[in-house]
One Martini backbone bead per residue (centre of mass of N, CA, C, O) as a GRO file, in nm:
protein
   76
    1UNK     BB    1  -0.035   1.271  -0.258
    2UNK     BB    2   0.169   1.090  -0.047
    3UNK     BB    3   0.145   0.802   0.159
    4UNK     BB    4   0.378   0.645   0.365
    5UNK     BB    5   0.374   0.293   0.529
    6UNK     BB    6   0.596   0.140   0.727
    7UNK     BB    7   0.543  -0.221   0.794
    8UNK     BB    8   0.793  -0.263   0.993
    9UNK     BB    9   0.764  -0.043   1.207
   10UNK     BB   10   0.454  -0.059   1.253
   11UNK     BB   11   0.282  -0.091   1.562
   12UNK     BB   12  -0.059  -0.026   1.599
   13UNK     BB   13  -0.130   0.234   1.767
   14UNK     BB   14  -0.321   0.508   1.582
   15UNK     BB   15  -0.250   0.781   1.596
   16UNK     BB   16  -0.286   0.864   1.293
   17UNK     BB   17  -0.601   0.786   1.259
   18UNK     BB   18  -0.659   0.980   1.493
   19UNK     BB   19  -0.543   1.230   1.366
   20UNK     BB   20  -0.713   1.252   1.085
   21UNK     BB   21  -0.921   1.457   0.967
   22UNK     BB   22  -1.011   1.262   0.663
   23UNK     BB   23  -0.975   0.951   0.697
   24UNK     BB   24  -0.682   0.797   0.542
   25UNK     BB   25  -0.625   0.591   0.786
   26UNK     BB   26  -0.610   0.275   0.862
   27UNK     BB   27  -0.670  -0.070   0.971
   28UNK     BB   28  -0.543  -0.332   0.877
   29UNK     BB   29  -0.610  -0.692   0.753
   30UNK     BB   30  -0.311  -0.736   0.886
   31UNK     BB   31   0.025  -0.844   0.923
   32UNK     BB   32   0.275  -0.841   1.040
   33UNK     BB   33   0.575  -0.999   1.115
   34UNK     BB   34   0.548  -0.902   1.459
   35UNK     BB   35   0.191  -0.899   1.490
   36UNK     BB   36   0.085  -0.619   1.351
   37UNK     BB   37  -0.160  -0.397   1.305
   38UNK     BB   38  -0.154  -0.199   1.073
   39UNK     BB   39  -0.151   0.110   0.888
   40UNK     BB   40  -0.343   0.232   0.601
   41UNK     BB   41  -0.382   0.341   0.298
   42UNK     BB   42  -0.752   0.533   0.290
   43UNK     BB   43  -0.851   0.773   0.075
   44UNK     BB   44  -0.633   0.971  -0.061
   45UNK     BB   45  -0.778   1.170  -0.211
   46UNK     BB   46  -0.858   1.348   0.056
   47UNK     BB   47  -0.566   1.466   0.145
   48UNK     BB   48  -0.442   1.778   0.292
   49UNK     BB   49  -0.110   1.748   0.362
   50UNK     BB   50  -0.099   1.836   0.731
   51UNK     BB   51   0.097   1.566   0.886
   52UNK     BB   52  -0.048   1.439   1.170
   53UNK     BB   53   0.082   1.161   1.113
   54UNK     BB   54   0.387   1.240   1.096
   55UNK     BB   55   0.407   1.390   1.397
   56UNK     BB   56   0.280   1.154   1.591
   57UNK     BB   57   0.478   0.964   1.513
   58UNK     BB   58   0.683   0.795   1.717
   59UNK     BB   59   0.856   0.600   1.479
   60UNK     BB   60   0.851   0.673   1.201
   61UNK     BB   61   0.655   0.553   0.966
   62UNK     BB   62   0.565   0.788   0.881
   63UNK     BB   63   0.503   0.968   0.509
   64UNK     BB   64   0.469   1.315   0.369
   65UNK     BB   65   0.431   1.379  -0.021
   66UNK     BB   66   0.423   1.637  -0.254
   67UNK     BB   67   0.338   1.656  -0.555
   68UNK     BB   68   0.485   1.721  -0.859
   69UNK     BB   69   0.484   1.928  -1.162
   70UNK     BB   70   0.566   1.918  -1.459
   71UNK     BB   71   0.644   2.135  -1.626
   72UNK     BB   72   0.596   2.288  -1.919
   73UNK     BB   73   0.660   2.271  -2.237
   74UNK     BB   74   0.813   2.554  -2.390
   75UNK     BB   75   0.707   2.706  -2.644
   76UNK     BB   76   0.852   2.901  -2.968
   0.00000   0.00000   0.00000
């Protein structure tokens, strides 16, 4: 999985952190140029992409994106 937060966009709602079930999403240590407290990906690897901060975001600040693996390459 990969999520991805625009931190140009997020307004540090908290709604995605409040969201996720496995706790992949906290509030930054930092700020944005808005000033504005964003929220960030912590602990990817626990994401089960049920996509709960995506659908939440007002602004549509997030989005998860599901990897996909490249075929084997077939042997003949």
């Amino acid at each position: 999985m990969k999520v991805y937060i625009d931190d140009t966009i997020c307004k540090g709602c908290g709604i995605c952190i409040h969201n996720c079930p496995k706790k992949v999403i906290r509030f930054s240590s930092v700020q944005n140029r808005k000033g504005f407290t964003t929220a960030e990906v912590f602990q990817i690897e626990n994401c089960i992409g049920c996509k709960l901060c995506e659908i939440g975001c007002p602004d549509f600040a997030i989005y998860v994106i599901k990897e996909t693996l490249e075929p084997a390459e077939v042997k003949e």
